[in-house]
C-alpha positions as CSV (number, residue, x, y, z in Angstrom):
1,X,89.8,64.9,88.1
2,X,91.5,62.0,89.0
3,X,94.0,61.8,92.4
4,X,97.4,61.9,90.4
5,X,96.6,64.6,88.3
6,X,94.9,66.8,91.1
7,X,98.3,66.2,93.0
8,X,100.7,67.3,89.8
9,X,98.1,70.4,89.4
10,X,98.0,71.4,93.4
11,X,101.6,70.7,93.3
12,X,102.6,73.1,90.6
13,X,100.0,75.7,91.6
14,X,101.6,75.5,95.5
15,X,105.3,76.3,94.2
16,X,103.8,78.8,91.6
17,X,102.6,80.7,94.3
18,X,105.1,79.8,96.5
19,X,108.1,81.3,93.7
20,X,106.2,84.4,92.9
21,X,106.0,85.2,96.5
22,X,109.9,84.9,96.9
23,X,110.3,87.1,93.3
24,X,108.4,89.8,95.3
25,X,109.8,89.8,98.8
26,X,113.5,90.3,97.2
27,X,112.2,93.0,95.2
28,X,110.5,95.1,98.3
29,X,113.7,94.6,100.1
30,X,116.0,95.8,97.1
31,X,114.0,98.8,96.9
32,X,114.3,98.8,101.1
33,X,118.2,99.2,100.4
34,X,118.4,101.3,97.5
35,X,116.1,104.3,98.2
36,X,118.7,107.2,99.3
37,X,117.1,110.2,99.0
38,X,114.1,112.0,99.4
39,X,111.5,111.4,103.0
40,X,112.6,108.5,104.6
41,X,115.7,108.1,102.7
42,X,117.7,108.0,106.3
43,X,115.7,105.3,108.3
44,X,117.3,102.0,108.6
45,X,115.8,99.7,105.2
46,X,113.0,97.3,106.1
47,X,113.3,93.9,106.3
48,X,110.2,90.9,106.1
49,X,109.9,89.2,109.6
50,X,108.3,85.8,108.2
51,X,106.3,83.4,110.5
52,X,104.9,80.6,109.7
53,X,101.1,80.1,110.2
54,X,98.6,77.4,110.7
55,X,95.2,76.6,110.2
56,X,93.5,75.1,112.8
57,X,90.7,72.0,111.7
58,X,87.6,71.1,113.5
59,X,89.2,67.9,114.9
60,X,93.1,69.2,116.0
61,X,94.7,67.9,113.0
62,X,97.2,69.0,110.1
63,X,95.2,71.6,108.3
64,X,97.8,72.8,106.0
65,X,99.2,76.7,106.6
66,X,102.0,78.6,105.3
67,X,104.0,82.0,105.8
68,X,103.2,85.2,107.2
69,X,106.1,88.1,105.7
70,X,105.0,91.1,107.2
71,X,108.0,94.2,106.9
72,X,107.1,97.3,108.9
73,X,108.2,100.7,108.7
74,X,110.6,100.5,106.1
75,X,112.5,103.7,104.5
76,X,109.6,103.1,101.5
77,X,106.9,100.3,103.0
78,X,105.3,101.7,106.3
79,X,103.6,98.3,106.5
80,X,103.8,95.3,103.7
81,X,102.3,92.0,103.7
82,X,103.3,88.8,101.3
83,X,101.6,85.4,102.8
84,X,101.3,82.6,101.1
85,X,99.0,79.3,102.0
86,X,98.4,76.0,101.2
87,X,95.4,74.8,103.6
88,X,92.8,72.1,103.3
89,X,90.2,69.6,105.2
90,X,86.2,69.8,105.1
91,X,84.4,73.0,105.1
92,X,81.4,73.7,107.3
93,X,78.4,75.5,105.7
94,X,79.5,78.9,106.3
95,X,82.6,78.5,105.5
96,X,81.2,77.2,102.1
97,X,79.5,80.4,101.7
98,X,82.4,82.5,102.2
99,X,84.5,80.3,99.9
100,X,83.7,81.7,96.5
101,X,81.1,84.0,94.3
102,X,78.9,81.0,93.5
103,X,75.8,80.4,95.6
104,X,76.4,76.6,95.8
105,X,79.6,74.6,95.4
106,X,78.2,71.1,93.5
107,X,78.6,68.0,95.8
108,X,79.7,69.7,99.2
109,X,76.7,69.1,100.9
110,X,77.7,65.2,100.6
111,X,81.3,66.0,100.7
112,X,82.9,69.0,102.1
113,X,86.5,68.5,101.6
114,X,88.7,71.1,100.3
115,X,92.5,72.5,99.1
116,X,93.4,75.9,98.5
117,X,96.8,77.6,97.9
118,X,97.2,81.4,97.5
119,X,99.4,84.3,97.2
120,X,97.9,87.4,99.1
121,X,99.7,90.9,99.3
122,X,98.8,94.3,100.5
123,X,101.5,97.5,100.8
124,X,100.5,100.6,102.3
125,X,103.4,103.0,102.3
126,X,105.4,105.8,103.6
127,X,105.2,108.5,101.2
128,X,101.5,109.3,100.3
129,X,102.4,110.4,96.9
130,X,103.6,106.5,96.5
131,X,99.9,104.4,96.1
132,X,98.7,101.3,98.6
133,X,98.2,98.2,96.2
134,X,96.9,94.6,96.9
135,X,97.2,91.7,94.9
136,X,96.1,87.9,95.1
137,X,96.3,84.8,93.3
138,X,94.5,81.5,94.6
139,X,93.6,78.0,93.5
140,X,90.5,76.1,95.0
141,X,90.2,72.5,94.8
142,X,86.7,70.1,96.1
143,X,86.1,66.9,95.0
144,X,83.9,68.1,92.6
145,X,84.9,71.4,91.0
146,X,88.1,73.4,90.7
147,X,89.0,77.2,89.9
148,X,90.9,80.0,90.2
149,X,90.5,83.3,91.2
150,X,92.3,86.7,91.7
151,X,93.6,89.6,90.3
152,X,95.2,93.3,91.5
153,X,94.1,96.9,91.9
154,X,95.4,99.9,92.9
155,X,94.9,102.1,95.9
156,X,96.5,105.7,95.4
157,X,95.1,108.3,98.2
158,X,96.4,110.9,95.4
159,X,95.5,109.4,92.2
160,X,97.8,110.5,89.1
161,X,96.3,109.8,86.2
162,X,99.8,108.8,84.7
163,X,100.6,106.3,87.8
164,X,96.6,104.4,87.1
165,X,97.5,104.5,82.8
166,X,100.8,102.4,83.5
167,X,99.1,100.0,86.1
168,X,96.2,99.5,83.6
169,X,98.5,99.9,80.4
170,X,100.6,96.9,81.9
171,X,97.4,94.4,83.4
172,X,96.5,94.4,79.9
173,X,99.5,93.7,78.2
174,X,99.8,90.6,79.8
175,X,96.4,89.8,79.8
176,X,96.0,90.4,76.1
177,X,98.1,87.3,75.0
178,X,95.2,85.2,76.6
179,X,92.3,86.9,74.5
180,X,91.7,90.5,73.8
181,X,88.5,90.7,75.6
182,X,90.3,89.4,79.2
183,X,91.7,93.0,80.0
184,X,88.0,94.5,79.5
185,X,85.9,92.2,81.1
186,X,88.6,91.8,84.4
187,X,89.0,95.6,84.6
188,X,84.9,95.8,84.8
189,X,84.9,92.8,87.2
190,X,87.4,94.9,89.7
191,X,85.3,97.9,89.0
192,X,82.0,96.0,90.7
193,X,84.2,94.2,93.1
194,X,86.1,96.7,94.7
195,X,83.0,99.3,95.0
196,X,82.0,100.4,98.6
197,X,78.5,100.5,98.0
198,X,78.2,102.5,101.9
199,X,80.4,105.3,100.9
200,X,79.0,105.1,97.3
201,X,82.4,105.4,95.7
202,X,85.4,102.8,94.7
203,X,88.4,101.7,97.1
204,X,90.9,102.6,94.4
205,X,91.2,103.2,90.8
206,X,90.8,99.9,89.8
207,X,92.7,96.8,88.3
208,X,91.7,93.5,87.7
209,X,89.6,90.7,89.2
210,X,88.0,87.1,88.2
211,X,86.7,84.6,91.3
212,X,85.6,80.5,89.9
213,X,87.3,80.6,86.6
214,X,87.5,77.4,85.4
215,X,86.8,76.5,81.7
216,X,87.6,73.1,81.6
217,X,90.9,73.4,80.2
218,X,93.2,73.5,83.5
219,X,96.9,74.1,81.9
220,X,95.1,77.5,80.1
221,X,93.5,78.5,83.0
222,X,97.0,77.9,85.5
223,X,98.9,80.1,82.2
224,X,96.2,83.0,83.1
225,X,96.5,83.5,86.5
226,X,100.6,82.9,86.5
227,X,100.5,86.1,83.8
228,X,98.1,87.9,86.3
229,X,101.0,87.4,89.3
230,X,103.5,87.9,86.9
231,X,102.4,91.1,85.5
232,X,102.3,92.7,89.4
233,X,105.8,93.8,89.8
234,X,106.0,95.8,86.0
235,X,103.1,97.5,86.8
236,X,103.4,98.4,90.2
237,X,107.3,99.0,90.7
238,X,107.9,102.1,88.4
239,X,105.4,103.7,90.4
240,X,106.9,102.9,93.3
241,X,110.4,104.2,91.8
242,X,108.7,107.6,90.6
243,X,107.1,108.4,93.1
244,X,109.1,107.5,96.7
245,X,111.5,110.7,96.8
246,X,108.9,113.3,96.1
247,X,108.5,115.7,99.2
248,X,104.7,116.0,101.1
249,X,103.3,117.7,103.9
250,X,101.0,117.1,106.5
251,X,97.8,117.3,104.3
252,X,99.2,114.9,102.1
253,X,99.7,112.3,105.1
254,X,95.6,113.2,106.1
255,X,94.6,112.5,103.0
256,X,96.8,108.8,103.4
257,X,95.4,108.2,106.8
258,X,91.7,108.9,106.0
259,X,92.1,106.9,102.7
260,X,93.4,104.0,104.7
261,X,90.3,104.0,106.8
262,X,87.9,103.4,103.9
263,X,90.6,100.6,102.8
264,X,89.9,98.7,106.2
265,X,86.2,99.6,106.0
266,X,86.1,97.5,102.7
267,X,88.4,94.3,103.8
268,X,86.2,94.3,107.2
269,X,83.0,94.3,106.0
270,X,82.8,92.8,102.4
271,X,86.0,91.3,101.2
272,X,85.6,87.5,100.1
273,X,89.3,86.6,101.1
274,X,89.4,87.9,104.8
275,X,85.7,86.5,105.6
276,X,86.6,82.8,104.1
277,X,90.1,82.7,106.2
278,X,88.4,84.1,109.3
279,X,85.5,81.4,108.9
280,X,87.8,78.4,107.8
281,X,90.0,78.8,111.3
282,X,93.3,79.9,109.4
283,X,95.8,82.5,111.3
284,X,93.4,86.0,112.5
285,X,97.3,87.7,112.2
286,X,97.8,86.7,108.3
287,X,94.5,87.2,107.6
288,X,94.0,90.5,108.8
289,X,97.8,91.6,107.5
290,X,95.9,93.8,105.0
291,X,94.9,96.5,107.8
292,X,97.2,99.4,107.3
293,X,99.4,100.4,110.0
294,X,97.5,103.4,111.1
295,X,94.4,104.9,109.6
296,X,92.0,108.1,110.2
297,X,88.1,108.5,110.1
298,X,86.8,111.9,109.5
């Protein structure tokens, strides 16, 4: 890839990322100010407190970064996260190794220069009838190889079978237009993905997931992974909207806070995302925004 066109292609990535992460904050904080009845309804309505966060590079020097919009307990979000990055400079070998699902990353050993940009979002919320949900989006440049990776799955501590057949229903959907056998062989990749092989079960019921897609064809690829951010909202928002006024008691809430524990359990100990930020020196506070609020270990 030459300079120019890896500049139009980061460029238009960055402000994809960027966009989608401003189409979602508004729409966490219109459901903030419009939920008026049921648990909750009476607290003040959330707001994102947004920081902006840096990366730090081996040497001192601009490393990229980006925002940090973190709302805390809102009348429906108990704790929500939105970041979005754009960060670069030279990897060290760990870092490497933490970067994506490949065992090797051609030509870094000779030159370990990077860019990424991402959209990363976690909500764990109030009512426990209402499901936690994360998605990402993320592109990852070197001098010799792009790709993209991502997807979204969700995180219900009382699954409904209806609430998991509209998430799936709607990943598809938009998946479909890209091939039929996307939906299929995504859904199976968030299956092995988001397994906790020490409890021996899943984190959640499942959504989507590809890491180092890259078929050669970069405006196709960039179509797939805008359709993967876009389909989040549709899929995840009429749950939210069913679900936030129902009434629960206090085994309902155990059931949230012990579900919540094997959530952190997974994003501490095997998720990709949270060790490559921690090893490439970006913000411990934006990386670690996915811990929920308060969790419970039996």
């Amino acid at each position: 890839m030459d300079a120019a066109t890896f500049r139009s292609e980061r460029d238009q990535a960055a402000t994809w990322f960027r966009a989608l992460r401003d189409e979602i904050v508004a729409a966490f904080e219109t459901l903030e100010q419009t939920h008026s009845e049921g648990p909750f309804a009476e607290a003040p309505a959330g707001r994102f407190e947004v920081t902006e966060t840096r990366r730090k590079s081996d040497d001192g020097g601009d490393a990229g970064g980006g925002l940090m919009s973190v709302m805390r307990g809102g009348r429906v979000f108990e704790k929500v996260g939105v970041n979005v990055s754009e960060v670069y400079g030279t990897l060290a070998p760990r870092a490497q190794a933490a970067m994506a699902a490949r065992k090797g990353i051609p030509g870094m050993e000779d030159d370990p220069r990077f860019w990424a940009s991402g959209i990363s979002l976690v909500a764990h919320m109030q009512n426990p009838h209402v499901p936690a949900v994360h998605m990402n989006t993320r592109m990852f440049w070197t001098p010799h190889a792009w790709w993209f990776g991502g997807g979204s799955d969700l995180n219900p501590c009382l699954e409904k079978a209806d609430d998991t057949a509209h998430f799936h229903e709607t990943l598809r959907a938009y998946l479909d237009p890209h091939g039929a056998g996307h939906y299929p062989r995504l859904k199976a990749w968030a299956d092995e993905y988001f397994f906790i092989p020490h409890r021996g079960r899943a984190r959640g019921v499942g959504g989507i997931f590809l890491d180092d897609h890259c078929t050669g064809d970069w405006e196709a690829d960039f179509a797939l992974i805008r359709d993967i951010g876009r389909s989040f909202l549709p899929a995840y928002l009429p749950l939210v909207e069913r679900r936030r006024s129902e009434p629960f008691d206090d085994a309902a809430r155990e059931a949230q806070l012990i579900h919540r524990g094997l959530y952190a359990e997974y994003n501490l100990v095997y998720d990709r995302g949270t060790k490559f930020g921690l090893e490439t020196g970006h913000d411990p506070d934006a990386v670690l925004m996915s811990l929920p609020p308060l969790a419970k270990w039996v």
